[in-house]
N, C-alpha and C positions, 0 to 999 in steps of 0.2 A: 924602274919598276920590274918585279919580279914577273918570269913569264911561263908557260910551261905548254908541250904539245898537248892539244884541246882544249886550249883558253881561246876564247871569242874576245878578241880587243879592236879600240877604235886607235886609229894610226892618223899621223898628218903628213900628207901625201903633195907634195911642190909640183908643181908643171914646170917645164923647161927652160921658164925666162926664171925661174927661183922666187918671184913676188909673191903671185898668186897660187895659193894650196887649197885642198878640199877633205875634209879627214870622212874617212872611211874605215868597217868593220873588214877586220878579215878573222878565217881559222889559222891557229898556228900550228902547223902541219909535223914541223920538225922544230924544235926548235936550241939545236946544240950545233951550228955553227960556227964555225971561227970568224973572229973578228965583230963580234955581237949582234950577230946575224939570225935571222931563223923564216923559215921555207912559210911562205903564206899564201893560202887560198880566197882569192877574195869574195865580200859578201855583197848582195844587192837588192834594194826590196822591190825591183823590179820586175814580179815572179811570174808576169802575162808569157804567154810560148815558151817555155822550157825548152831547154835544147838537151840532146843526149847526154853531156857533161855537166849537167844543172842540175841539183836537185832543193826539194825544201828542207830550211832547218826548222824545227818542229821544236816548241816550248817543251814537250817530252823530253827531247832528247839533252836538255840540261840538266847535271848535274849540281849545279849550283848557280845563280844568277839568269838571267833570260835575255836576252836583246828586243830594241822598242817594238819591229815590227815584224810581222810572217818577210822571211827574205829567204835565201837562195847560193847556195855555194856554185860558182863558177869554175869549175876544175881544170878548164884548158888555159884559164887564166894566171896560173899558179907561178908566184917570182919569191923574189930575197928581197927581204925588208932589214932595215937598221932596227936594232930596239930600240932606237933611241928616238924613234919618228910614233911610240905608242904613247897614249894619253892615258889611257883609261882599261878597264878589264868589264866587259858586259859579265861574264860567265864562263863555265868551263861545263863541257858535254859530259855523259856519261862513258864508259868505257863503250860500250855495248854502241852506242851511236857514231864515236869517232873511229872502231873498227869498222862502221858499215860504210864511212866516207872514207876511209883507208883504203879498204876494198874497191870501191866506186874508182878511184884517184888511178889504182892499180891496173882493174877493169879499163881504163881506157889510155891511160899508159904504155899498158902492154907490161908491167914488172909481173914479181910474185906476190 
């Protein structure tokens, strides 16, 4: 599947014994990689207490397609996924929203 930075996709995610998996939404942050790789923030619709690095993704802020429920980017959580671990494509943000979680990412990173 074709993928691009600011596509919202659901991913299938193995736990350590490799049996048992749980697929999950993430942002794709970067995603030009070597080795079919690309930079993921993951999502959660679990959006009670926000923490400083949490904010909401807002039906607004897609540019194309929506995800099922008001959720929540985790930005301290952020790793490298395979592409090859993605199922499906929710949607892709606008320009104007994936600069503001750019920024946010940046903001607590400490980059530019």
């Amino acid at each position: 599947m074709e993928i691009k930075q600011a596509d919202i996709v659901l991913c299938t995610f193995y736990f350590s014994d490799m049996k048992k998996s749980k697929e999950r939404p993430v942002l794709v942050f970067k995603d030009n990689l070597p080795h079919n790789d690309f930079i993921a923030i993951p999502i959660s619709s679990k959006i009670q207490n926000l923490h400083q690095d949490e904010m909401i993704i807002d039906h607004i802020d897609f540019l194309d397609g929506d995800i099922p429920v008001t959720s929540k980017l985790m930005i301290r959580k952020t790793f490298v996924v395979s592409k090859d671990v993605v199922l499906k494509k929710y949607g892709t943000l606008s320009i104007d929203a994936y600069k503001n979680y750019h920024q946010k990412f940046c903001n607590y990173f400490g980059c530019n």
